[in-house]
GUBADREN-269799 format. One line per field, with one value per residue (C-alpha): residue in one letter; x, y, z; residue number from 1. Coordinates in steps of 0.25 Angstrom, whole numbers, plus 5000, padded with zeros to 4 digits. Each point is the difference from the previous one (the first is absolute). Layout:
r: [A  ...];
u: [X  ...];
v: [Y  ...];
w: [Z  ...];
k: [NUM  ...];
***
This chain:
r: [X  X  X  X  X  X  X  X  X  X  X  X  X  X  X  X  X  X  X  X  X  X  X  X  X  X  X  X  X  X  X  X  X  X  X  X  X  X  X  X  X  X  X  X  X  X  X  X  X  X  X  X  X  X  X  X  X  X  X  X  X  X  X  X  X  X  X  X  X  X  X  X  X  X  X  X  X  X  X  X  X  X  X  X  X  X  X  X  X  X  X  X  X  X  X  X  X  X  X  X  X  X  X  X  X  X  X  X  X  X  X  X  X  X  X  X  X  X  X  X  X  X  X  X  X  X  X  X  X  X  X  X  X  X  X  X  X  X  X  X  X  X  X  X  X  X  X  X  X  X  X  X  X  X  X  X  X  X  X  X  X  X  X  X  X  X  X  X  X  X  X  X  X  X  X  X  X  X  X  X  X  X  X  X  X  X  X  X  X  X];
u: [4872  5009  5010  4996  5009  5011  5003  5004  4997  5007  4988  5000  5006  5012  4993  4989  5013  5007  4985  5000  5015  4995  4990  5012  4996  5012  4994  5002  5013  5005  4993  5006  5014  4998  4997  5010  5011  5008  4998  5004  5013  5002  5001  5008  5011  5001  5001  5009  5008  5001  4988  5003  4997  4989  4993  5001  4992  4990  4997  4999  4990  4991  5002  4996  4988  4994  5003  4991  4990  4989  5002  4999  4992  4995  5001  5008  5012  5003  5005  5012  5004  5002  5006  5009  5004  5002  5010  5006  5001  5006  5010  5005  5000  5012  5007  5000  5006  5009  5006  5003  5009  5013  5009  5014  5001  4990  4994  5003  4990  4998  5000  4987  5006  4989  4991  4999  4990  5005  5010  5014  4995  4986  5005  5008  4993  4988  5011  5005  4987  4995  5014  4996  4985  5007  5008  4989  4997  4987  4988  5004  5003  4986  4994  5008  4996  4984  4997  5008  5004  4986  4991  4993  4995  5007  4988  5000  5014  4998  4991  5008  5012  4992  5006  4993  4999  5009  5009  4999  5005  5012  5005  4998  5007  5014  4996  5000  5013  5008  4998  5003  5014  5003  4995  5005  5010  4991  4993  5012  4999  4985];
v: [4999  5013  4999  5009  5012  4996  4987  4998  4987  4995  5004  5014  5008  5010  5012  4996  4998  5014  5007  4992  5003  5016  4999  4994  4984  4994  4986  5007  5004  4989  4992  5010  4997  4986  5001  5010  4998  4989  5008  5014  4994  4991  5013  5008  4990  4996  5016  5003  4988  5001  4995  5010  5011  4990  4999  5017  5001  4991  5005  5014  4996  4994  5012  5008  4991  5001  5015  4999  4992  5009  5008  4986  5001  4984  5000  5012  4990  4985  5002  4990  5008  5013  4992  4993  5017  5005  4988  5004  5015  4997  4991  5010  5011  4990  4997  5016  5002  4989  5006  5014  4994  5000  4990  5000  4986  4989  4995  4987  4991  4989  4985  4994  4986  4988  4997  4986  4996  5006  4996  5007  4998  5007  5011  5005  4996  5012  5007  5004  4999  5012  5005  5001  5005  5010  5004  5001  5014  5005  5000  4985  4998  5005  4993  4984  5002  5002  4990  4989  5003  5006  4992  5011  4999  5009  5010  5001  5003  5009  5008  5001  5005  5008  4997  4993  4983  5001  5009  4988  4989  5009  5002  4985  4997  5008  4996  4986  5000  5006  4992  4989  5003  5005  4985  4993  4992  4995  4993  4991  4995  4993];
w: [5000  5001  5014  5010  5003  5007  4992  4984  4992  4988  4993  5003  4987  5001  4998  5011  5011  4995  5004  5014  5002  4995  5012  5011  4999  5005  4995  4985  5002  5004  4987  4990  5007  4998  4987  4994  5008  4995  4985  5005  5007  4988  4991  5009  5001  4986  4997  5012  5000  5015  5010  5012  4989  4995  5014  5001  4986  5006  5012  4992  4991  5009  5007  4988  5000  5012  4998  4988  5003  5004  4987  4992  4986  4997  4985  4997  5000  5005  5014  4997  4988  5009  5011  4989  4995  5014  5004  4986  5003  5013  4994  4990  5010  5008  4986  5000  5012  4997  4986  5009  5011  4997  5009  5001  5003  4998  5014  5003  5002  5007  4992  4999  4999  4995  5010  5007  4989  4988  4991  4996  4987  5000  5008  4991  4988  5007  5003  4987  4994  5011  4996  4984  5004  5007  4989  4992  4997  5009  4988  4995  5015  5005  4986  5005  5013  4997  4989  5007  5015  5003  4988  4995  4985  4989  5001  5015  5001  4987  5007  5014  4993  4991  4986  4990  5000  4988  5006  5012  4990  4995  5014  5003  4988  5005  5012  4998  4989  5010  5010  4992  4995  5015  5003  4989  5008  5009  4988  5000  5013  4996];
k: [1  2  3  4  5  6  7  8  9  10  11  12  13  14  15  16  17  18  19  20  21  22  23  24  25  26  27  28  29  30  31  32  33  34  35  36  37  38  39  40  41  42  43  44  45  46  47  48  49  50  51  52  53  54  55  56  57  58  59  60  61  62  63  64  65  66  67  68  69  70  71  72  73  74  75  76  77  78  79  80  81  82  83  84  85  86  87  88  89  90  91  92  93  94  95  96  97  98  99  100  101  102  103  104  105  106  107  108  109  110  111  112  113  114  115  116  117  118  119  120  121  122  123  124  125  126  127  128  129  130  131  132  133  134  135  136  137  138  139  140  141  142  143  144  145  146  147  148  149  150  151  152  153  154  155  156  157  158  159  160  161  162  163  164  165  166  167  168  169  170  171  172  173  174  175  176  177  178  179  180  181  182  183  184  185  186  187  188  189  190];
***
């Protein structure tokens, strides 16, 4: 039994809620939020490094969405795949924009201090592993962030980077190496 307009079910397929969201249902909308929201913030802070920036690119992207919606094509590409390349987009448009400012001083910035439920410890062992994605140049960056942050198989992530799976596995591989040696002292605290 299809939902009625006006409501979305677990059932109903992502290019079924990007035509209802096309036609103004609210109720699709807000599935489609649901759904991708947690994954397009995901990727945006992993890229940016910084979850202001990350909550911009999201609400951006849906934007884009909802923009796009009525023009949607089932089967000319997987809805997520596009969404996953316009987070991207967006992303490398602010790391852009980042590389042309020139400061004379660095802002300072407040500290984040551990929270009330998180160790010292694991605070700073994310820390200087955000800090080594970060230092990751952007193709092994973007390549890390998709097969193991967003779980995407090697040909999916292929595909939304548009480089062969081969080409994939090389950029893992540096990818992966460096992060190693840039981590290598954390080995030692095991």
């Amino acid at each position: 039994m299809r939902p009625s307009p006006g409501t979305a079910g677990p059932g109903d397929t992502d290019d079924e809620l990007v035509r209802r969201a096309g036609q103004g249902d609210a109720a699709a909308v807000q599935a489609l939020v649901a759904r991708k929201l947690r994954r397009v913030l995901a990727l945006a802070e992993r890229m940016l490094g910084d979850p202001a920036e990350a909550e911009d690119v999201a609400q951006e992207t849906f934007f884009r969405a909802w923009r796009h919606a009525p023009r949607w094509r089932p089967g000319a590409a997987k809805f997520d795949t596009w969404l996953h390349r316009v987070t991207l987009n967006l992303c490398y448009d602010r790391l852009r924009r980042r590389r042309e400012k020139t400061v004379a001083d660095p802002p300072e910035t407040p500290d984040p201090g551990p929270g009330p439920d998180r160790g010292l410890m694991a605070q700073a062992v994310g820390e200087r592993v955000r800090l080594a994605l970060q230092g990751l140049p952007e193709r092994q960056r973007e390549a890390v962030v998709l097969c193991h942050y967003q779980e995407l198989g090697n040909i999916e992530a292929a595909a939304l980077m548009g480089v062969s799976v081969e080409a994939l596995e090389s950029l893992l591989s540096r990818g992966r190496r460096a992060l190693r040696v840039a981590l290598a002292d954390l080995a030692e605290l095991d």
